[in-house]
Every structure is written in C-alpha cells, then in structure tokens.
C-alpha positions in Angstrom: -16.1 4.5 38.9 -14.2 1.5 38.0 -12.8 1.2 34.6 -14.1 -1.6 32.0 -12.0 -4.2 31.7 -9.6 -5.0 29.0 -10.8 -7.6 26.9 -7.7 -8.4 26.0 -7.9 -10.9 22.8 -11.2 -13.2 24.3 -13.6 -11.2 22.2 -11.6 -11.7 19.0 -10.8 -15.5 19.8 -15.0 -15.7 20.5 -15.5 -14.4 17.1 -12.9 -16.4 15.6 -14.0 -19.5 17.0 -17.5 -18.8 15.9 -16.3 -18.7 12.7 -14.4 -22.0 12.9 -16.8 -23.8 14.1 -19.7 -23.2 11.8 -17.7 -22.0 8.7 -16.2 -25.6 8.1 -17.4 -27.0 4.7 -17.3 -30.6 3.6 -14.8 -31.3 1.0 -15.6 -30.4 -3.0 -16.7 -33.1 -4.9 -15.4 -32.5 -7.7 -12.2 -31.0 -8.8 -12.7 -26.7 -9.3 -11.6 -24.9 -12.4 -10.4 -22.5 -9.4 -7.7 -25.1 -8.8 -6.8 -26.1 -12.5 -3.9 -23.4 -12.6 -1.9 -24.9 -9.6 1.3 -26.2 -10.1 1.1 -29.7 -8.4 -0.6 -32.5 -9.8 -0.2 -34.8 -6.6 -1.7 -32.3 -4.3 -4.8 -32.1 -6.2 -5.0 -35.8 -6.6 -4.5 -35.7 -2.9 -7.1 -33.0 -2.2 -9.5 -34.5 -4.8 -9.2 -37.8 -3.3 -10.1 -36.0 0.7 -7.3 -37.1 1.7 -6.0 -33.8 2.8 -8.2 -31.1 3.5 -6.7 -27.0 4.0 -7.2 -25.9 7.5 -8.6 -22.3 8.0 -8.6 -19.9 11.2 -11.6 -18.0 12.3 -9.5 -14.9 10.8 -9.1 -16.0 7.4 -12.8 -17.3 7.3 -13.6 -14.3 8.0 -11.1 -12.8 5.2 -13.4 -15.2 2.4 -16.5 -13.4 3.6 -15.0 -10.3 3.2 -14.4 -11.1 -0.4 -17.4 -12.8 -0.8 -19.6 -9.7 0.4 -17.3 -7.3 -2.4 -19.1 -9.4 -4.8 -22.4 -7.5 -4.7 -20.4 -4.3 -4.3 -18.4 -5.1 -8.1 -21.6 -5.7 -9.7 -23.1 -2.7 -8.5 -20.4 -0.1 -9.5 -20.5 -2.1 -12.9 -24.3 -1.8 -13.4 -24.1 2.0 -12.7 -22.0 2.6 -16.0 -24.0 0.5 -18.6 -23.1 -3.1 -17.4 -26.0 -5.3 -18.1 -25.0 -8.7 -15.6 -26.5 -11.9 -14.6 -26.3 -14.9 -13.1 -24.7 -13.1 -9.7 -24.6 -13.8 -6.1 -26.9 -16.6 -5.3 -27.8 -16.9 -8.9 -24.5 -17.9 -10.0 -25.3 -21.6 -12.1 -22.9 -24.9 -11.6 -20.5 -25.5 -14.7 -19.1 -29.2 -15.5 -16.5 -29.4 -18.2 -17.0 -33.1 -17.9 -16.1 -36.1 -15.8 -15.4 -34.6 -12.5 -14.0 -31.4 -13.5 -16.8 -28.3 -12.7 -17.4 -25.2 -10.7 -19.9 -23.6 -8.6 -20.1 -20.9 -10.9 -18.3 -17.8 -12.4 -19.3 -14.5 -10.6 -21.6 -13.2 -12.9 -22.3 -12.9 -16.6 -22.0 -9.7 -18.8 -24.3 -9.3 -21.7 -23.1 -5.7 -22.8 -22.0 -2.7 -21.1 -18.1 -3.2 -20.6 -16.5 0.4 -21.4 -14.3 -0.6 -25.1 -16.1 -3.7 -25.9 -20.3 -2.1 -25.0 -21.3 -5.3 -27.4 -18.9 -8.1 -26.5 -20.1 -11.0 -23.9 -18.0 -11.2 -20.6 -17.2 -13.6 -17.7 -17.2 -11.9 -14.5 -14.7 -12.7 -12.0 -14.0 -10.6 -8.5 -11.1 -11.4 -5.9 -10.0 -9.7 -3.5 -6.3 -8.3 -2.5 -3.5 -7.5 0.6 -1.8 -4.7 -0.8 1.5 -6.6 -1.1 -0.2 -9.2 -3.7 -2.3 -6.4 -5.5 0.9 -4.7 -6.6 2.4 -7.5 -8.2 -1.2 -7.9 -9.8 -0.7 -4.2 -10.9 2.9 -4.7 -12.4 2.8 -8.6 -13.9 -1.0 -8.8 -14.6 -3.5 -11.8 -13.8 -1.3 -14.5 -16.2 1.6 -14.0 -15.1 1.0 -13.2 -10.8 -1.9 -15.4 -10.4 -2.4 -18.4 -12.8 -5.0 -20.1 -11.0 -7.5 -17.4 -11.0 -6.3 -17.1 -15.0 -6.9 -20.9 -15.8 -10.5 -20.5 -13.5 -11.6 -17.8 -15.9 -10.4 -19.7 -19.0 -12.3 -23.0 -17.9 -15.6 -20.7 -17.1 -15.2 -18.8 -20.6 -14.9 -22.3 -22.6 -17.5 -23.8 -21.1 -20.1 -21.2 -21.3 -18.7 -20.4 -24.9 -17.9 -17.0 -24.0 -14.5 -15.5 -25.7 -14.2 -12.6 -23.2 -13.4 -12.5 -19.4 -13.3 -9.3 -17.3 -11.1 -9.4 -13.9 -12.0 -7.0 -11.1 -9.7 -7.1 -8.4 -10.0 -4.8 -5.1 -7.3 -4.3 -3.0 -8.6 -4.4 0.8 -6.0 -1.8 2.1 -6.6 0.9 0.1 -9.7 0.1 -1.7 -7.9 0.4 -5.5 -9.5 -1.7 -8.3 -7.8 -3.0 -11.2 -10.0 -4.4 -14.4 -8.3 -6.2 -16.7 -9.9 -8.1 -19.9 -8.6 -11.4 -20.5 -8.9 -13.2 -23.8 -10.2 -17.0 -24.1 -7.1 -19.0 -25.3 -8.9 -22.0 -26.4 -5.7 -24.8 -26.3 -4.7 -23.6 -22.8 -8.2 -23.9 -21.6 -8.7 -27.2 -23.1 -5.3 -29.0 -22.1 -6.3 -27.5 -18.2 -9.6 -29.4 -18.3 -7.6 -32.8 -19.4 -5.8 -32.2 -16.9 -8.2 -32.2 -14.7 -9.9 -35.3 -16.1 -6.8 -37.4 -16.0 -5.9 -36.3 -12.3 -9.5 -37.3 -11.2 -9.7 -40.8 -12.9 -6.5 -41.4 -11.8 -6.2 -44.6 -9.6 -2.6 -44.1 -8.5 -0.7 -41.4 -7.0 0.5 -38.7 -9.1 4.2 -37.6 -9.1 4.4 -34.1 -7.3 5.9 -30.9 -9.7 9.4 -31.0 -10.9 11.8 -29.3 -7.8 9.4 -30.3 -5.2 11.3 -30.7 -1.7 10.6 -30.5 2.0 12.3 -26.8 2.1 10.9 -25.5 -0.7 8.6 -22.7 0.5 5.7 -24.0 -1.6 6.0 -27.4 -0.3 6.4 -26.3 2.8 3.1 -24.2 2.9 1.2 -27.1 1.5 -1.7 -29.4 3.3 0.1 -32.3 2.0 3.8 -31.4 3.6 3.5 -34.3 6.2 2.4 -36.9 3.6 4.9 -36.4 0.5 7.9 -35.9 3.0 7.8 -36.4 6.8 6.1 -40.5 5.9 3.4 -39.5 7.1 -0.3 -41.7 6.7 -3.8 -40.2 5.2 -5.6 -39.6 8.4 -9.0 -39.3 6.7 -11.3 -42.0 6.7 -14.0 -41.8 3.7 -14.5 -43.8 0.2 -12.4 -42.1 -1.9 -9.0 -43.2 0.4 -10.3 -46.3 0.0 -8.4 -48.8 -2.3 -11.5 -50.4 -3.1 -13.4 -46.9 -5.0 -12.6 -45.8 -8.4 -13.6 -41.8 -9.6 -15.2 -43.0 -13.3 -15.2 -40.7 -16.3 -19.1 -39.8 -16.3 -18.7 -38.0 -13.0 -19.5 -40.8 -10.5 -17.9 -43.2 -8.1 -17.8 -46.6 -7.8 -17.3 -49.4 -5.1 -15.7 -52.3 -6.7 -16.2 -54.5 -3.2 -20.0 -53.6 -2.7 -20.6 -53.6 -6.7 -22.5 -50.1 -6.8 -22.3 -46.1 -7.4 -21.8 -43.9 -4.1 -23.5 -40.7 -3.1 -21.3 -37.9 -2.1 -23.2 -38.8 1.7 -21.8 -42.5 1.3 -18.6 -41.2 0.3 -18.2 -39.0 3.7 -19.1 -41.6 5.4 -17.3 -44.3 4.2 -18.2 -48.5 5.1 -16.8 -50.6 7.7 -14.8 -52.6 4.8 -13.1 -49.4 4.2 -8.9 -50.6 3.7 -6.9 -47.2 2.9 -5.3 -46.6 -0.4 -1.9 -48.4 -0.9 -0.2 -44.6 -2.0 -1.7 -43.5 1.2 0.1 -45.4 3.4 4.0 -45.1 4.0 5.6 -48.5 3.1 8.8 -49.6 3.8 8.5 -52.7 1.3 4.8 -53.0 -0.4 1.3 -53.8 -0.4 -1.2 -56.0 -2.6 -4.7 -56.4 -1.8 -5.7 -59.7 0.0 -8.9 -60.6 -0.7 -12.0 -58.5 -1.5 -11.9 -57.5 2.2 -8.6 -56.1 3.2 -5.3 -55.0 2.1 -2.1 -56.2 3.3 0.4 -54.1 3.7 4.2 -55.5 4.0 5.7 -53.0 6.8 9.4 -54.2 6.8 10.9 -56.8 9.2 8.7 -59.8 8.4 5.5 -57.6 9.5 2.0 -57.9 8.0 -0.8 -56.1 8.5 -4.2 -56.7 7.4 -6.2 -53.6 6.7 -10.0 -53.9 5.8 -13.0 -54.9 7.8 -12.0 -55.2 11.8 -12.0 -59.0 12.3 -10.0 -61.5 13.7 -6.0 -60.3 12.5 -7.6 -57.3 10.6 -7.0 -53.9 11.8 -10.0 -51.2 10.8 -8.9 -48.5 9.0 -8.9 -46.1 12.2 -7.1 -48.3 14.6 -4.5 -49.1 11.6 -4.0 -45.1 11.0 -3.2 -45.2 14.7 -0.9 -47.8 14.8 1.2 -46.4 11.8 1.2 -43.1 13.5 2.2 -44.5 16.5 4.7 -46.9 15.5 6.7 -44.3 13.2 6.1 -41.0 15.8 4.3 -38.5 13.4 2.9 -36.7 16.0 5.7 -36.5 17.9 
C-alpha cells in the first residue's frame, strides 16, 4: 500500500495564506488608546497618517485570533465566581476621548463580583502571552513590562469614569493566568489622551523618541525603519499623505483643495489631485506647494518636480513615488 505523502509545509502555507489574504484590515481611523503608551511619537504620526501600515503573516493572524477567542473563555471563568460583566465580545461599545483619539472598546465591563473589591466597578482587559513575555509580566507587572496595554486601560477607565481596571493575562504555553488590579491615575491618563490629540492634529512630522537610530533594536523592528533612516518615500497613496488634508480637532478631515470634509471611504481612496506630504518625501534641498494643484519638490542639482494632478510636467503621485524609488534604489 503506498504511503501518504508528506505534506511537507503546503498545508500550513495554504492556511497561512488564507489567513493573509482575508485577514487584512483597512487602516484605523483614528488613533487607539491601545497605542497611546508607545514610545515614539513620529511613528504614530506616521501610522495615523496611513502612511505605514504593520505587515502580518498568516501565523501571527492566526496568533490575534487565538487571543481574541480567550476572550469569551476570561469572561466565563470570571462569571463562574460572582463576576457580574457586560459589554463583552461583540457587545463591546466604541469609546472617543475626543478629537481623533478612541477605541473599539475595552473587553468588558464589571459591575461587581471581583474577589477583594465584590462592590467596586472594573474595566476588563484580556491579552494573551509567549511564556518568555508572561514572566517578565509575572516579575515587573503590567506598568512597568507592558506600558501600552497600561495607558489602553487608563484611557478606557477615564473615559467610561471607572477608577478600577482588572488585567487578565493568559500565558499560551502553559495556560497560567495572572490578574492584576490596576488603579486609574487620572494625570497620566489625561496627559496620554493630549498626546494623542496633538499627534493627530498635527500637520508636520513629529521628531522620533530621544536615542532613536537605524541599529537600535526598536527602530529596527519598526514599520517605519525605511522611512526615518534608509530615505526612503511613503509608498501609500490615500488623503491623509496628502499635503493638501488636515485631521481637525472635532474628529474629521478636511480637503483644503476641494473645500469639503472626507469620509473614511474618500480617504482610502484618495483624488487624482492627490500631491504627497512634503515630510513624506526624502529631500535633498526643499519643497513649497505650487499652486492649489501640485507641490514642487526641489530634488538637488537644479531638479524640479511637480507633484499633484498628472498633467503636462506634473508627475501623479504613483508615477512620482516610482521615480524617487527608482532614482535613489530603495528597493534595491
């Protein structure tokens, strides 16, 4: 009887793929408490502004999932000791702290129940850990070994006036569960969503954190890597690396060429004017806009280019994104 075949790695790369292709997202509109805590404000300009987007394989898609189903697994186990808990799974309700700062919710709600503090109000929140990462969770606790997910929880707490937070992480080697109760520390929370607020609205460039360099390992992990130091151009075309669009403070966006407010689907999809962001480009000398059509950018040696609607000696904003990338060898 002949043997079955090895599949070798083709049923794995089928799922994978599967995942990748119908796991993809479109970029967040708005700027998530989940990324308040992290330490770079030019990266979440960057991110905020679509011009870089995180890549994920099929295995780590399938890693989110994984967290995502322990969800309903949490809030059961809490339920069966006393927990009363809301606003879960599907149910979970959009927060805004204003401007274009929000959240597609916290993980749940608890009215009572919490073993120690039966009577006190909590935010839910439930991650998921390698082992490696749990026990520094285990030995430093949530401030200190993961400030992101600590500024997400003080965000959800101080917008849905809630003074109490409880963490429940699970490890995914060995199935171990830490719960730790975090207190609402009103100043931090608040300077966090400023933050926020003045990294949305803002229409230049922010300066990357203090130490930032090509080697360091954080940098070096980072979407934006080929942008802050290999020169490299934003390669994504849609309204908000446009230099004519402006992120307002009540939450919208605005075309200051066309004169009007943008959906998110108009964003995506971005006009035939659109002329790419001066910071978005890699200058060798400057750039001015020209017009209410196109921006000029100075590229060094007497060269000008005219970025904006394609037109006689205007480049649109794909073919200039092509020629930059050509002419400097990014993807070489």
């Amino acid at each position: 009887m002949a043997k079955i075949p090895r599949p070798d790695d083709a049923i794995t790369e089928a799922i994978n793929a599967h995942h990748e292709r119908v796991g993809r997202e479109g970029p967040r509109p708005y700027l998530g408490f989940s990324e308040l805590g992290h330490h770079c404000d030019r990266w979440l300009w960057l991110r905020f502004r679509w011009a870089v987007a995180e890549k994920f394989s099929g295995r780590q898609l399938r890693l989110f999932r994984r967290g995502h189903a322990e969800e309903a697994s949490v809030v059961a186990d809490l339920r069966a000791i006393g927990c009363v808990i809301h606003s879960t799974g599907d149910e979970q309700e959009p927060l805004w702290a204003g401007g274009h700062v929000g959240s597609g919710g916290c993980d749940g709600i608890i009215e009572s129940g919490v073993p120690g503090a039966e009577k006190t109000r909590h935010i839910l929140e439930i991650k998921t850990y390698k082992e490696s990462r749990f026990k520094e969770l285990l030995k430093d606790g949530i401030e200190v070994s993961n400030p992101t997910h600590w500024s997400q929880m003080q965000a959800c707490m101080r917008v849905h006036k809630i003074n109490r937070a409880l963490y429940v992480a699970v490890c995914k080697d060995t199935d171990e569960m830490l719960c730790e109760r975090v207190r609402l520390d009103k100043t931090r929370a608040d300077r966090d969503i400023e933050r926020g607020k003045y990294i949305s609205e803002s229409d230049v460039i922010l300066q990357p954190t203090p130490g930032a360099s090509p080697t360091w390992y954080k940098c070096k992990m980072c979407s934006a890597h080929s942008l802050c130091h290999k020169g490299d151009i934003a390669r994504n075309v849609n309204c908000r690396t446009c230099a004519m669009s402006t992120a307002e403070p009540d939450g919208t966006w605005y075309c200051t060429l066309h004169d009007s407010t943008l959906s998110v689907e108009e964003q995506l999809a971005a006009c035939p004017d659109h002329a790419i962001h001066p910071d978005l480009v890699p200058l060798q000398a400057d750039a001015l806009l020209s017009g209410r059509h196109v921006v000029a950018y100075f590229i060094g040696h007497g060269e000008t280019i005219y970025n904006g609607h394609p037109d006689s000696g205007v480049m649109g904003s794909h073919e200039f994104i092509a020629y930059i990338v050509k002419a400097k060898g990014l993807d070489e």
